[in-house]
Structures are given as structure tokens and as C-alpha cells.
gemmi code that builds the backbone of each chain (N, CA, C; Angstrom):
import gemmi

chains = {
    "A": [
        ("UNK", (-33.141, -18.862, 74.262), (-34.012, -18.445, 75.367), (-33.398, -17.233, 76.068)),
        ("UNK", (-33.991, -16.154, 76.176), (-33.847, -15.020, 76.927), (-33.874, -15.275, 78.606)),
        ("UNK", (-32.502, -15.021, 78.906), (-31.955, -15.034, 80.236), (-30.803, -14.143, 80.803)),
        ("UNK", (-30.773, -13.764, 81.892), (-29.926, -13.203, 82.843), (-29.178, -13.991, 84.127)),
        ("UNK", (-28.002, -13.878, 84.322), (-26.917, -14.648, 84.816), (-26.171, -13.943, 85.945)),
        ("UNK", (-26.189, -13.909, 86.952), (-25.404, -13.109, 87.648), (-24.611, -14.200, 88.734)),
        ("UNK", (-23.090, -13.167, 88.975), (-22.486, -14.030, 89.879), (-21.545, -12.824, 90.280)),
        ("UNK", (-20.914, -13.140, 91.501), (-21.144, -14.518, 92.442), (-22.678, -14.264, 92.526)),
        ("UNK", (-22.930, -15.416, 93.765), (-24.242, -15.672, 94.116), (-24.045, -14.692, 95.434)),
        ("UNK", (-23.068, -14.912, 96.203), (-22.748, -14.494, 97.249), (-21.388, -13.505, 97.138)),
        ("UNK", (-21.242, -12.496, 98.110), (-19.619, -12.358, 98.266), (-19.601, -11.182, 99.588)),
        ("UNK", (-18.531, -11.670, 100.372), (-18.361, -10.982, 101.608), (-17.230, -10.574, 101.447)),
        ("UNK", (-17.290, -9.341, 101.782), (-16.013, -8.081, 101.623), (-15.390, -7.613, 102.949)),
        ("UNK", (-14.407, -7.506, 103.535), (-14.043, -6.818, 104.066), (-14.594, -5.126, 103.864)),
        ("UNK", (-14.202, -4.294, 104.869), (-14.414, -2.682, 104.368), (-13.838, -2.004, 103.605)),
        ("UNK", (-13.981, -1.283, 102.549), (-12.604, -0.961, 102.078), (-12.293, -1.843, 101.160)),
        ("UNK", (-12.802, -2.861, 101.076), (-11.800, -3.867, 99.860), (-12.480, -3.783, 98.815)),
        ("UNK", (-12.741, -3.346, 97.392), (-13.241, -3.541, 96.082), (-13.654, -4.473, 95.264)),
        ("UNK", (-14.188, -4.895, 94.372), (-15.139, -5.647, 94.254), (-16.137, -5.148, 92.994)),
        ("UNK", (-16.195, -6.423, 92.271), (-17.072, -6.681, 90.848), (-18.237, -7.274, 91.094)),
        ("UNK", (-18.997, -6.795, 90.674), (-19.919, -7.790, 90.677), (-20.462, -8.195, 89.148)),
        ("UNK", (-20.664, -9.666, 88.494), (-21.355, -9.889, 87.010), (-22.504, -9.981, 86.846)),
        ("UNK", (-22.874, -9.666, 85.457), (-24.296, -10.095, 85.570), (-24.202, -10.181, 83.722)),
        ("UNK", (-24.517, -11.737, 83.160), (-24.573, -11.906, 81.501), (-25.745, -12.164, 81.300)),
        ("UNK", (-26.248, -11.463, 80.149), (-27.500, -11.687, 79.588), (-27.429, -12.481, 77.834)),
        ("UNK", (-28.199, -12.786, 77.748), (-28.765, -13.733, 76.322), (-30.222, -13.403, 76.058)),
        ("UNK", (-30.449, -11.753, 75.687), (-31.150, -11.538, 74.904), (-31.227, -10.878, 73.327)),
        ("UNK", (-33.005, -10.860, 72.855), (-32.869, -10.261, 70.996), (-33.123, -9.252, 71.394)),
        ("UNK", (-32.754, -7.962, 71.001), (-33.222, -6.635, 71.120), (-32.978, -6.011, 72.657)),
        ("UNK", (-31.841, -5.990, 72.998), (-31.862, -5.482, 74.386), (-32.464, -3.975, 74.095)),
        ("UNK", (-33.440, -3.553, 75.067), (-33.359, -1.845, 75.110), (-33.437, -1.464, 76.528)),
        ("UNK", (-33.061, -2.102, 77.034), (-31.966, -1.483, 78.559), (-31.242, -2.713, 79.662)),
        ("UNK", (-30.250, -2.315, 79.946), (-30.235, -2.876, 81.339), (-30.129, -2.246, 82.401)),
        ("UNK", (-30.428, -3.044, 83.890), (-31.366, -2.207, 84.591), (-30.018, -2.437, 86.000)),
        ("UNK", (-29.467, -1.912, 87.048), (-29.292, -2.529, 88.287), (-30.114, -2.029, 89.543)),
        ("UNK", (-30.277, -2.555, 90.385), (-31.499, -2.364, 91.571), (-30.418, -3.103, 92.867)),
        ("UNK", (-30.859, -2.419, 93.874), (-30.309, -2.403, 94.911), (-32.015, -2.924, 95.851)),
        ("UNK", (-31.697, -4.616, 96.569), (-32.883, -4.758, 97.349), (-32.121, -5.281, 98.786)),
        ("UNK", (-32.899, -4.486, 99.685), (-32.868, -4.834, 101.112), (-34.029, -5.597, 101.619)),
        ("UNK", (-33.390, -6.941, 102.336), (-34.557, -7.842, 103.190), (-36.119, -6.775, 103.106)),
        ("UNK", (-37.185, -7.659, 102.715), (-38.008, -7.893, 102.981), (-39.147, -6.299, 102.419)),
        ("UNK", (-37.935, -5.957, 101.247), (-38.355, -4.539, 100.365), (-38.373, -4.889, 99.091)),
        ("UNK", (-39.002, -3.158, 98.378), (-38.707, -3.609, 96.871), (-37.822, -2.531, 96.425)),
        ("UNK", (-37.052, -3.571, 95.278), (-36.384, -3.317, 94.659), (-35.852, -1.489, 94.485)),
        ("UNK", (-34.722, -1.010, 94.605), (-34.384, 0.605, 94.682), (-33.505, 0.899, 93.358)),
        ("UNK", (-34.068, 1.316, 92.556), (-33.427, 1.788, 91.006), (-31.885, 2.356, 91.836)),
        ("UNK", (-30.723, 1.914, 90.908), (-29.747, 1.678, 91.092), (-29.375, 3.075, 89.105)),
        ("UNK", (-29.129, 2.248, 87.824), (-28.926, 2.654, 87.247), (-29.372, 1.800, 86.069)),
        ("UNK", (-29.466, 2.731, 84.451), (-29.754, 1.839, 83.453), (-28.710, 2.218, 82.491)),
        ("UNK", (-28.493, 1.158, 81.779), (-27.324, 1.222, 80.640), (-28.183, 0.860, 79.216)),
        ("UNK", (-27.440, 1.819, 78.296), (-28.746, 1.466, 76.967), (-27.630, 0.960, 75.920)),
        ("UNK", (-26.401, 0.589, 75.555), (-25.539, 0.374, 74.952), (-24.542, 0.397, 75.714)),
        ("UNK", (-23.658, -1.057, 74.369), (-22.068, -1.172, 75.049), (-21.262, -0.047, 74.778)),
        ("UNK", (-20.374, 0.082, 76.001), (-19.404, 1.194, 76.082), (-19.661, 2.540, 77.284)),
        ("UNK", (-21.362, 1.658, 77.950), (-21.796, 2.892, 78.384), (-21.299, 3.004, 80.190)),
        ("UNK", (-20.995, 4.094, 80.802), (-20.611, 3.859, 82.062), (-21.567, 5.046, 82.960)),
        ("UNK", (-21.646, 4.664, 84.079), (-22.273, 5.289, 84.903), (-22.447, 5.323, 86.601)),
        ("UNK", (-21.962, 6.456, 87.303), (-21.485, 5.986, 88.547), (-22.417, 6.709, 89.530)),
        ("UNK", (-23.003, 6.405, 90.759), (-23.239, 7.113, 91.884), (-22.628, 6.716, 93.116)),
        ("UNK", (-21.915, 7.361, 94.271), (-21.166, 7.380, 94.966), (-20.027, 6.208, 94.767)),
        ("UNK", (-20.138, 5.070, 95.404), (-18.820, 4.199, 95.263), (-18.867, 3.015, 94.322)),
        ("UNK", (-20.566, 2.903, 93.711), (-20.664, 2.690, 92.367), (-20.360, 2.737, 91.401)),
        ("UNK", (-20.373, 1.785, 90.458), (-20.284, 2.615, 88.689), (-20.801, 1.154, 88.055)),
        ("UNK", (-21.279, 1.312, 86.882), (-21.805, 0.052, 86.201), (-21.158, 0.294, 84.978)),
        ("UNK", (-21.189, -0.776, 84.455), (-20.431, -0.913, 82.827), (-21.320, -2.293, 82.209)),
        ("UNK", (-21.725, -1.742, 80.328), (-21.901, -2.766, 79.807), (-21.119, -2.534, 78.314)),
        ("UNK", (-21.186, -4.348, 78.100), (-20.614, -4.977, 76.748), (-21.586, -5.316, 76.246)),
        ("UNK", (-21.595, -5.820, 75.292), (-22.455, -6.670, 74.449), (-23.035, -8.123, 75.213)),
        ("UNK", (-22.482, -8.523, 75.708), (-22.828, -9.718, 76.670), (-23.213, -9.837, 78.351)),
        ("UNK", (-22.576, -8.540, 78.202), (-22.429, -8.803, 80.140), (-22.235, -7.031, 80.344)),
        ("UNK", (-22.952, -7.151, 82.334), (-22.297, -5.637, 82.723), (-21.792, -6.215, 83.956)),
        ("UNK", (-20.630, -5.186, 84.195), (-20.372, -5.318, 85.874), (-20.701, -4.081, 86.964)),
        ("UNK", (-20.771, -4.687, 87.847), (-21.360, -3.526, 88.844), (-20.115, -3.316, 89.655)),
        ("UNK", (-18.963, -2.203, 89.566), (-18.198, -2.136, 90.360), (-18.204, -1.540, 91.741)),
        ("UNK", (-17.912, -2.134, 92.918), (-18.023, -1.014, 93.984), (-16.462, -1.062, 94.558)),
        ("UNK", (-16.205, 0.527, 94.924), (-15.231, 0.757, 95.303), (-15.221, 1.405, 97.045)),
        ("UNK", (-13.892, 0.827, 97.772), (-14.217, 0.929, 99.239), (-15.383, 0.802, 99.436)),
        ("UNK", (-16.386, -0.202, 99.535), (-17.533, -0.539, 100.103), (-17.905, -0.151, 101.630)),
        ("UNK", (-18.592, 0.289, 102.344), (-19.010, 0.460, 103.805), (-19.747, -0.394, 104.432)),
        ("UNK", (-19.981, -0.877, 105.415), (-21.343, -1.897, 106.273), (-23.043, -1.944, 105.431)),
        ("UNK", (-22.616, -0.276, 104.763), (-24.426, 0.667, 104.734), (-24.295, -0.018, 102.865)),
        ("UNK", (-23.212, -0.529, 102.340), (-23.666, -1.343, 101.070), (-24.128, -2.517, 101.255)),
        ("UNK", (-23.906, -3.398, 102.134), (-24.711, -4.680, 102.378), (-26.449, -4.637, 101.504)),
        ("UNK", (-26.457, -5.951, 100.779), (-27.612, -5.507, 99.902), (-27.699, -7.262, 99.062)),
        ("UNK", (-28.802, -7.281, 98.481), (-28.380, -8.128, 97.490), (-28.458, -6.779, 96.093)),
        ("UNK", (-27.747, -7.320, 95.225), (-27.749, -6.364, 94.065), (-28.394, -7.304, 92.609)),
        ("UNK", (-29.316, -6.759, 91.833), (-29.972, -7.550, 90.901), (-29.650, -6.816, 89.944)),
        ("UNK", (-29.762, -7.442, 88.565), (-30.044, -7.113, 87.344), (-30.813, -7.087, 86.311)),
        ("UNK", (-31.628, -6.454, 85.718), (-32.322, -6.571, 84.820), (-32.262, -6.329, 83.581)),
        ("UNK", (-32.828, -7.076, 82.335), (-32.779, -6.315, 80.886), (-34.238, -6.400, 80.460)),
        ("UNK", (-34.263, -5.978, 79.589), (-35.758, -5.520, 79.221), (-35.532, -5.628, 77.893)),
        ("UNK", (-36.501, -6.755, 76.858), (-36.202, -6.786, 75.431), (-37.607, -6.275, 75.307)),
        ("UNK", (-37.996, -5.908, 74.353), (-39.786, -5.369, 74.013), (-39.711, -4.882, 75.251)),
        ("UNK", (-41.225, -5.512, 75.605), (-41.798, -5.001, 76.768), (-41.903, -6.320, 77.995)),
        ("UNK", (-40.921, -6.828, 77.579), (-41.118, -8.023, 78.725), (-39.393, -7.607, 79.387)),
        ("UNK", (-39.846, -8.038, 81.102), (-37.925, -7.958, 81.925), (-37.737, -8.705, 82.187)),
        ("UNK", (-36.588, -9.032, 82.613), (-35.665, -10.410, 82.775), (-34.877, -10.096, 84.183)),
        ("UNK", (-35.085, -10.802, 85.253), (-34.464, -10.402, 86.158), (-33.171, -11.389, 86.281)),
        ("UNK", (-32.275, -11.219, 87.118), (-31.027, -12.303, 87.222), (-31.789, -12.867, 88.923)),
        ("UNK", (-30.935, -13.692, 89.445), (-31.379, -14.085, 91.146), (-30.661, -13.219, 91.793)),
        ("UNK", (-29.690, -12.455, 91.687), (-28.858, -11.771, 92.667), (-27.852, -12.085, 93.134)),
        ("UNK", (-27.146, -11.226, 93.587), (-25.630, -11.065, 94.291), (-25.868, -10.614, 95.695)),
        ("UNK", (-25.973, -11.326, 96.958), (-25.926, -11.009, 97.793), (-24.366, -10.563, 98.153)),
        ("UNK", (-24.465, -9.042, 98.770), (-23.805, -8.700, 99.557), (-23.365, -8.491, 100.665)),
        ("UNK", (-22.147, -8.831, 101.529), (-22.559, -8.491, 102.788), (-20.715, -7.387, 102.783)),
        ("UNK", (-20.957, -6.633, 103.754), (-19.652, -6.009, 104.064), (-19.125, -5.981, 105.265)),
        ("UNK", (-18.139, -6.600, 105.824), (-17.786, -6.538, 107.097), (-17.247, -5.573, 107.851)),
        ("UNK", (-17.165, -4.795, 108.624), (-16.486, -3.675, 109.262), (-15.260, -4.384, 109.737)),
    ],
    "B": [
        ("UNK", (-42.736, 14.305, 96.431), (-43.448, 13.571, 95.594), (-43.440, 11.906, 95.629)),
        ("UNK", (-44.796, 11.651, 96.071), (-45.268, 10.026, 96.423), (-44.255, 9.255, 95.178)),
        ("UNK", (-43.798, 8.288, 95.895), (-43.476, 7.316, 94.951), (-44.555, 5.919, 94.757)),
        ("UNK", (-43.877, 4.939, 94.474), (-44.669, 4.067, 94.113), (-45.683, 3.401, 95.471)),
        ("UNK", (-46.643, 3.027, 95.761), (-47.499, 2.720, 96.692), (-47.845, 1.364, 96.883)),
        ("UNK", (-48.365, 0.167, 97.560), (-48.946, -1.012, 97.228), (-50.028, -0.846, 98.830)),
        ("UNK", (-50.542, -1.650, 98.368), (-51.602, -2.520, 99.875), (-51.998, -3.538, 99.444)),
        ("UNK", (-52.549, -4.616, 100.322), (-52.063, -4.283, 101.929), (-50.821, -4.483, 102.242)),
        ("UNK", (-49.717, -4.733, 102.856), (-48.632, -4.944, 102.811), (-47.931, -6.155, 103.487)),
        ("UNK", (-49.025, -6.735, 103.674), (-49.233, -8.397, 104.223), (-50.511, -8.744, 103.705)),
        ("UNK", (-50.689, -10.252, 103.734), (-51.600, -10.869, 103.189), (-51.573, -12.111, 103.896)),
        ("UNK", (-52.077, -12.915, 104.215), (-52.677, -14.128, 104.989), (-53.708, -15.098, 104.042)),
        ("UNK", (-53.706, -15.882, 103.254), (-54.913, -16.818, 102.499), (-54.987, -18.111, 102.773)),
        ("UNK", (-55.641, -18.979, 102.150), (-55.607, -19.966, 102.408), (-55.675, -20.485, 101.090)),
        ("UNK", (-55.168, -21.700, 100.536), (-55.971, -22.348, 98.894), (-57.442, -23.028, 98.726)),
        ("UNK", (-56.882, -22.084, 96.951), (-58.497, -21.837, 96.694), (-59.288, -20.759, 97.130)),
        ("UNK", (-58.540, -19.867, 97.891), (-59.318, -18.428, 97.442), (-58.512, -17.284, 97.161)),
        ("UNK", (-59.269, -16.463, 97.145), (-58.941, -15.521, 95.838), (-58.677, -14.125, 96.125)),
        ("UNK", (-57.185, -13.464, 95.808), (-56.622, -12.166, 96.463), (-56.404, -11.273, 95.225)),
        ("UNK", (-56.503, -9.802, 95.613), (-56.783, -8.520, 94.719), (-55.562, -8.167, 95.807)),
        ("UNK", (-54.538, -7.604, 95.200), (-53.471, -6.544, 95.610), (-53.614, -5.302, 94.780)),
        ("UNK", (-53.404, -4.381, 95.223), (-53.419, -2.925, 94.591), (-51.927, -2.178, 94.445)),
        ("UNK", (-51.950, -1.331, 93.495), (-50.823, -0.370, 93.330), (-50.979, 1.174, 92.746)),
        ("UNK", (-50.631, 1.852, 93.388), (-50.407, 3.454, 92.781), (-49.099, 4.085, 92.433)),
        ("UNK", (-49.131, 3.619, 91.205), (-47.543, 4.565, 90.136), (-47.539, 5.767, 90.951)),
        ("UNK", (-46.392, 5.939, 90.705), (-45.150, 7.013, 91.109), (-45.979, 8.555, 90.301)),
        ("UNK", (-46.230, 9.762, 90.857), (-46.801, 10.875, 89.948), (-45.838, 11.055, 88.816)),
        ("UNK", (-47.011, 10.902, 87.709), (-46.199, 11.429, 86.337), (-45.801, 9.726, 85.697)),
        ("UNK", (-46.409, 8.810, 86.134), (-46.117, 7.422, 85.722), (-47.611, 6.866, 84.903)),
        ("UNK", (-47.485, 6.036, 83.438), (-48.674, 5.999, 83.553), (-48.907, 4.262, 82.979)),
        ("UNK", (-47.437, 3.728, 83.104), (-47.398, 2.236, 82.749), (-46.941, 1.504, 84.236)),
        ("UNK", (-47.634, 0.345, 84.672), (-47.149, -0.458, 85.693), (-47.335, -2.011, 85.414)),
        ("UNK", (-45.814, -2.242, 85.892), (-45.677, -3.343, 85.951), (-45.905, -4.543, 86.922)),
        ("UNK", (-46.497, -5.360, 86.732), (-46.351, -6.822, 88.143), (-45.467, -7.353, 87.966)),
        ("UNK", (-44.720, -7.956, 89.220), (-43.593, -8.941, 89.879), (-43.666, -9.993, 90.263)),
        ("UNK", (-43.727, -11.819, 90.704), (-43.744, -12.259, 91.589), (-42.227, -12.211, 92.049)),
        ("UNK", (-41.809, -12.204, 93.797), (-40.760, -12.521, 94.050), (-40.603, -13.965, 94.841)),
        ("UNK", (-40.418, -15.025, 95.010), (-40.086, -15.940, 95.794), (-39.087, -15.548, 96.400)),
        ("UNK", (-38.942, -16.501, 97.521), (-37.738, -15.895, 98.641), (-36.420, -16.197, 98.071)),
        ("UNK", (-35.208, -15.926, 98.436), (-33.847, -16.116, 97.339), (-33.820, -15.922, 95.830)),
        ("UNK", (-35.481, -15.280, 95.255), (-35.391, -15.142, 94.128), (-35.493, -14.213, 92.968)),
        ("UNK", (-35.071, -13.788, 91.878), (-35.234, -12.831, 91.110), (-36.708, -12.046, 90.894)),
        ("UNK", (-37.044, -11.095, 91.050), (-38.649, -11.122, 90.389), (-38.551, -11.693, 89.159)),
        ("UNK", (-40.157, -12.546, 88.810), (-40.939, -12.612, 87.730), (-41.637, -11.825, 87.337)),
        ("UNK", (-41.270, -11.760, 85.679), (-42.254, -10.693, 85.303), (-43.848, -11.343, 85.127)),
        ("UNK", (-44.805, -10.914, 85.773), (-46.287, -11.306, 85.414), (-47.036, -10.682, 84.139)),
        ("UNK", (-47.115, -9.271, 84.424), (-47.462, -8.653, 82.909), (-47.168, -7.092, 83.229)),
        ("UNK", (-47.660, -6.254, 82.462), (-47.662, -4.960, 82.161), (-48.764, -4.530, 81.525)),
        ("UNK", (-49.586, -3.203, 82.376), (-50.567, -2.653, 81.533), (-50.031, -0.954, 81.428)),
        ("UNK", (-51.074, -0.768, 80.212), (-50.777, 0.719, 79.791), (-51.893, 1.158, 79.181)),
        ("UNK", (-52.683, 2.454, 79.139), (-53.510, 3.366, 78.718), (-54.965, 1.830, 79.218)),
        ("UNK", (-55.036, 1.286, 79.815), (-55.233, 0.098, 80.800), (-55.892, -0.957, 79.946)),
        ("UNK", (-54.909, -1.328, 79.300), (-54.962, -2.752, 78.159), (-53.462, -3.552, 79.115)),
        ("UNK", (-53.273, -4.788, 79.063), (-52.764, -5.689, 79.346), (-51.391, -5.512, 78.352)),
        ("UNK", (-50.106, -4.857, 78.212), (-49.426, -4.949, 76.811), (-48.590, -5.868, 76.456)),
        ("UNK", (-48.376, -6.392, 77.942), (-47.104, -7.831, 77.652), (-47.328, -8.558, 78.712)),
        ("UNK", (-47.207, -9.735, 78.978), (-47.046, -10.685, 79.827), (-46.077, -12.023, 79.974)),
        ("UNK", (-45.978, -12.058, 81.127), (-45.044, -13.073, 81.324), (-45.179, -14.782, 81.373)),
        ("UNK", (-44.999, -15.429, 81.757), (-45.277, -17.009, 81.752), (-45.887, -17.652, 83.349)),
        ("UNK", (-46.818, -16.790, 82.898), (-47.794, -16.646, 84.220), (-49.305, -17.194, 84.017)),
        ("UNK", (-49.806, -18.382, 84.710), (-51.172, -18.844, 84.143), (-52.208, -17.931, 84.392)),
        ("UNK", (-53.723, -18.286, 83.579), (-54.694, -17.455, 83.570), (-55.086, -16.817, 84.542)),
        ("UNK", (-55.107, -17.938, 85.899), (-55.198, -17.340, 87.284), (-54.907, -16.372, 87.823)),
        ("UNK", (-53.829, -15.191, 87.350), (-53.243, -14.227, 87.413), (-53.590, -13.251, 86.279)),
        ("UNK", (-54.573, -12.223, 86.811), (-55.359, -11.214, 86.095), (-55.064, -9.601, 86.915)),
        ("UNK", (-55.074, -9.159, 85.649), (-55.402, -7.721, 86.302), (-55.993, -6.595, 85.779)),
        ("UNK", (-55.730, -5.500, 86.197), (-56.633, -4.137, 85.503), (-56.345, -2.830, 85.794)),
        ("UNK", (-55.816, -2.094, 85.032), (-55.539, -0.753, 85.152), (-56.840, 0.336, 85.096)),
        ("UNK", (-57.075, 1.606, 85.996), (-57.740, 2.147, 86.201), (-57.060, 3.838, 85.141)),
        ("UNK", (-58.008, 4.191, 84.938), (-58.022, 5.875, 84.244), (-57.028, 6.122, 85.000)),
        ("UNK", (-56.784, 6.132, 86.213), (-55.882, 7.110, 87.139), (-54.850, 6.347, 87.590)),
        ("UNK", (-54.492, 5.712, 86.080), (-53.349, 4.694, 86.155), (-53.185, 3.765, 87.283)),
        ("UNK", (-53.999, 4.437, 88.405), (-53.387, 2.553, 89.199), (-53.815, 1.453, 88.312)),
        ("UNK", (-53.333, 0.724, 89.651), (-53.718, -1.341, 88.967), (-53.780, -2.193, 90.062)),
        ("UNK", (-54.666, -3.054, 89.603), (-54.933, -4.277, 90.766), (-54.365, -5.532, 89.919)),
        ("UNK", (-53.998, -6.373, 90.932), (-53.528, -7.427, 90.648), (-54.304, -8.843, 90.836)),
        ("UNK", (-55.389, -9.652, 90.553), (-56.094, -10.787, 90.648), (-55.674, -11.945, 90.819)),
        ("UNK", (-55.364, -12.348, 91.507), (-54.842, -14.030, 91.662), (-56.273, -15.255, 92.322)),
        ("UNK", (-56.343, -15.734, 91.641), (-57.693, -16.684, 92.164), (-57.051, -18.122, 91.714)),
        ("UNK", (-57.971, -18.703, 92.713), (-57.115, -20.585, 93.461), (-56.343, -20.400, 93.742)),
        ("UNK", (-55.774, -19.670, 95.057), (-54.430, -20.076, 95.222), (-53.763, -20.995, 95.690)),
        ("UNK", (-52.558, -21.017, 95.090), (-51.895, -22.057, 95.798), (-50.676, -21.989, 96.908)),
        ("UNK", (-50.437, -23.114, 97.050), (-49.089, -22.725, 98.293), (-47.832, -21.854, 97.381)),
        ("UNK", (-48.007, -22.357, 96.267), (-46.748, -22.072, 95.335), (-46.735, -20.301, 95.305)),
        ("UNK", (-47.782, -20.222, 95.475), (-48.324, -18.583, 94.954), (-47.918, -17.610, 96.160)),
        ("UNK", (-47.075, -18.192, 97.350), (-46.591, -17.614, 98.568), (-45.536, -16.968, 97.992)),
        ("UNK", (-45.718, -15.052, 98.290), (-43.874, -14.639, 97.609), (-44.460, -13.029, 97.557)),
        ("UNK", (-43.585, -12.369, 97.688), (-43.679, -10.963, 97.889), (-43.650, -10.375, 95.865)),
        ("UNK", (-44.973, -9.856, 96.355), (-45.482, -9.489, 95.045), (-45.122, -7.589, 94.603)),
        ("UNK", (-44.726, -7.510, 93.760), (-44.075, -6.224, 93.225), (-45.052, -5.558, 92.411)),
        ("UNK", (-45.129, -4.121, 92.643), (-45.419, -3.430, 91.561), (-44.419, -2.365, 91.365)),
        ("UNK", (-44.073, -2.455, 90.186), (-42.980, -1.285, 89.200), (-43.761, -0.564, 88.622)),
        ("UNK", (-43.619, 1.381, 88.383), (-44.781, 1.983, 87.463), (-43.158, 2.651, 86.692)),
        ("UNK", (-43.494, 3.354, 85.525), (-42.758, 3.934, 84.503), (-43.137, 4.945, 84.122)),
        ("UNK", (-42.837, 5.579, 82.731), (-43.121, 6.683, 81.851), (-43.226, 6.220, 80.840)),
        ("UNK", (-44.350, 6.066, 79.741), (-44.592, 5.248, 78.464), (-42.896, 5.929, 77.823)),
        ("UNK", (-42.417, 5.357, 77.246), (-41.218, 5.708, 76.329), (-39.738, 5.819, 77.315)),
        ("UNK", (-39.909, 5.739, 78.446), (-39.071, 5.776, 79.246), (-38.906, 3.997, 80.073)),
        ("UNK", (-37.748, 3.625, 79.963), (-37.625, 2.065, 80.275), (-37.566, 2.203, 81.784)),
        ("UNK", (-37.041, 2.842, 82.182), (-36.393, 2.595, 83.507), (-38.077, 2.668, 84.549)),
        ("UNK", (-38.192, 1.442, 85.263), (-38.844, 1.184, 86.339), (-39.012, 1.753, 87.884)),
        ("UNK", (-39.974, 1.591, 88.643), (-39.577, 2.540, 89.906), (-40.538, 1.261, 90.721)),
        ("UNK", (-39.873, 0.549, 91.765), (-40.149, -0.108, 92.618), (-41.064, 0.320, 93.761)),
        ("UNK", (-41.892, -0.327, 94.068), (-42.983, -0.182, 95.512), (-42.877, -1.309, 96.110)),
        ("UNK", (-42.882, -0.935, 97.548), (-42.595, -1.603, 98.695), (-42.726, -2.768, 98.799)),
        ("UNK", (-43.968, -3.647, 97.708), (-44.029, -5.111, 98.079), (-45.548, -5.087, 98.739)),
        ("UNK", (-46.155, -6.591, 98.733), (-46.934, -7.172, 99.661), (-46.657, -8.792, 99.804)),
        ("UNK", (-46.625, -8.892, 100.835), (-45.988, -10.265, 101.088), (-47.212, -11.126, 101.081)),
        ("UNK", (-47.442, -12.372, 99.830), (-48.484, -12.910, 100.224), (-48.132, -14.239, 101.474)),
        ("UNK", (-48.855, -14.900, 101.525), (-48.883, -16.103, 102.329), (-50.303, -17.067, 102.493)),
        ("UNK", (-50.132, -17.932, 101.448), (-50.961, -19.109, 101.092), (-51.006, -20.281, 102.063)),
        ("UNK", (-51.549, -20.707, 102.672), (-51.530, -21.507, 104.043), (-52.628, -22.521, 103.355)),
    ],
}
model = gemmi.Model(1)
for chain_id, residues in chains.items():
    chain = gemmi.Chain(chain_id)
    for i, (resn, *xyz) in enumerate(residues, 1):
        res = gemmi.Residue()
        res.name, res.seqid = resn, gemmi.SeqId(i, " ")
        for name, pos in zip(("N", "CA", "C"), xyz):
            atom = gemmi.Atom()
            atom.name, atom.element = name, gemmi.Element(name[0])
            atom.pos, atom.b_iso = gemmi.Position(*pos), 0.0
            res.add_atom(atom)
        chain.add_residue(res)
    model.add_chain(chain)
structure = gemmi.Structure()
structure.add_model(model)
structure.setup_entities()
């Protein structure tokens, strides 16, 4: 069965402190994975897509990485203004797979 | 350049009747996707139309219909509703051959 896995569920950071976030998938034919950045009571904000393992890709204190099984979403020195939940998606055919999310929070 | 659009951006129903949400892709988009979101929860995928045929769908009952227009928007059909059917509903539009999705704001339903 085609699924997406992400963890933690939760995680509270100090400012400044660094931080992984997972997300494993169990699909046939991946042709992307997706990360999205959602704030209370919005939709979803394209983050980045990965089309193969090995692939990396960063915007500001971001960067994502995938394997064959899994990507992580790294953030480095995080600020208050990353607070977010962070999701994942893969997309086999034409159907997506979302994970539940990683809520973030960052403390000043 | 407009990005992705929805209305209304609240919704109020009751069960057993029957709501049309709308969406307008991002310019230069000509595939869109539906979402359900429940609260604490991942979106569901509902379906996807393109050149405005239905091309994939998700594990979503009949009750949940829709229809793409020439000018690529899409409406979304939900009839009987239920309480279950309470949850901020998504539309994603794309570029046929291009995967990556582009999110719109949401409409929050609410089944009473």
C-alpha cells in the first residue's frame, strides 16, 4: 500500500538550534517528492521537489535531501518566522500521497 | 501574476445538502487538483482533472464530483453532506508534464 510517514509529529526548537525533519515513503513509481510549508488555517506553500535519490536542494535555512526510502528536511538556525507545520508529498502516476505533518514551533 | 484562487472561503451547510466550491489555476496552469484537509490532517487526494476529463482519483465516494471548464478552472460537487465532510478543502493547479503543484488558499467547509 502506497504511503507517506513523517516524524516527529511535533518538535520545538529553541532559536538557533538545528534540526531534521523525516518523512518515508512506500511507493511504485515515485515521480516526485514534494515539501510544502502550511500555516494555521492556509494552503499549503510549495517548499521544494526532489525527482531522484542523491538529489539536494536548498532555500534560505532549508535544504531537502532524498534516498530511495525517505527525505529529510533540514533546517539550519531556525527563527520564530519558521514556525509551520511542514508536509510531504509523493506523487506515483497521477495520484499524491500526503504524510500528516511535522509541526513546528521555534522558540525565541 | 494571480496565483491560485478558491471561493467562497467559508462555507456554512447543513446534512443532506449540497455544496459547489470553485477554483482558478495559477496563469499558465492547465491541470487542477482537489484536496480534502481535516483538522491535524494531511490533505486527501480527491481527484484531478485535465483538458477537463476527470484523470485520476482518489478514495473518495461518488458524492464527490467535479468539472473542469475550457478556461481551466474547476468546481468541486459534494452532495449529502455529512458531518464527516467538515475540513478545509484545497485546490492545487499545475503544468501538464510538470509535477510540482501550486496551492490556493482553501475553503473551510462546515457541515452542521
Amino acid at each position: 500500500e502506497d504511503q507517506v510517514t513523517q516524524s516527529p509529529e511535533a518538535l520545538r526548537l529553541q532559536e538557533g538550534e538545528s534540526s531534521s525533519l523525516n518523512c518515508s515513503y512506500t511507493v511504485s513509481g515515485l515521480r516526485g517528492l514534494f515539501w510544502y510549508r502550511q500555516d494555521p488555517g492556509k494552503g499549503p506553500e510549495f517548499l521544494f521537489t526532489l525527482y531522484s535519490a542523491g538529489e539536494e536542494k536548498e532555500k534560505e535555512r532549508l535544504k531537502a535531501t532524498l534516498t530511495k526510502k525517505e527525505s529529510f528536511l533540514h533546517i539550519t538556525a531556525p527563527k520564530p518566522e519558521d514556525s509551520a507545520t511542514y508536509l510531504c508529498a509523493v506523487q506515483a502516476g497521477n495520484q499524491f500521497y500526503f504524510g500528516t505533518g511535522t509541526s513546528l514551533t521555534v522558540i525565541p | 501574476d494571480a496565483g491560485v484562487t478558491q471561493s467562497p472561503t467559508h462555507l456554512i451547510k447543513t446534512r443532506g445538502q449540497q455544496v459547489t466550491l470553485r477554483c482558478s489555476p495559477k496563469s499558465g496552469h492547465d491541470t487542477v487538483s482537489w484536496y480534502q484537509q481535516a483538522l491535524g490532517q494531511g490533505p486527501q487526494f480527491i481527484f484531478q482533472y485535465y483538458e477537463e476529463e476527470e484523470r485520476q482519483r482518489g478514495n473518495f465516494p461518488d458524492r464527490f464530483s467535479g468539472h473542469q471548464f475550457p478556461n481551466y478552472s474547476s468546481e468541486l460537487n459534494v452532495n449529502a453532506l455529512l458531518l464527516g465532510d467538515s475540513a478545509l478543502y484545497l485546490c492545487a493547479s499545475s503544468f501538464a508534464g510538470q509535477e510540482t503543484q501550486y496551492f490556493g488558499p482553501g475553503t473551510r467547509l462546515l457541515v452542521l
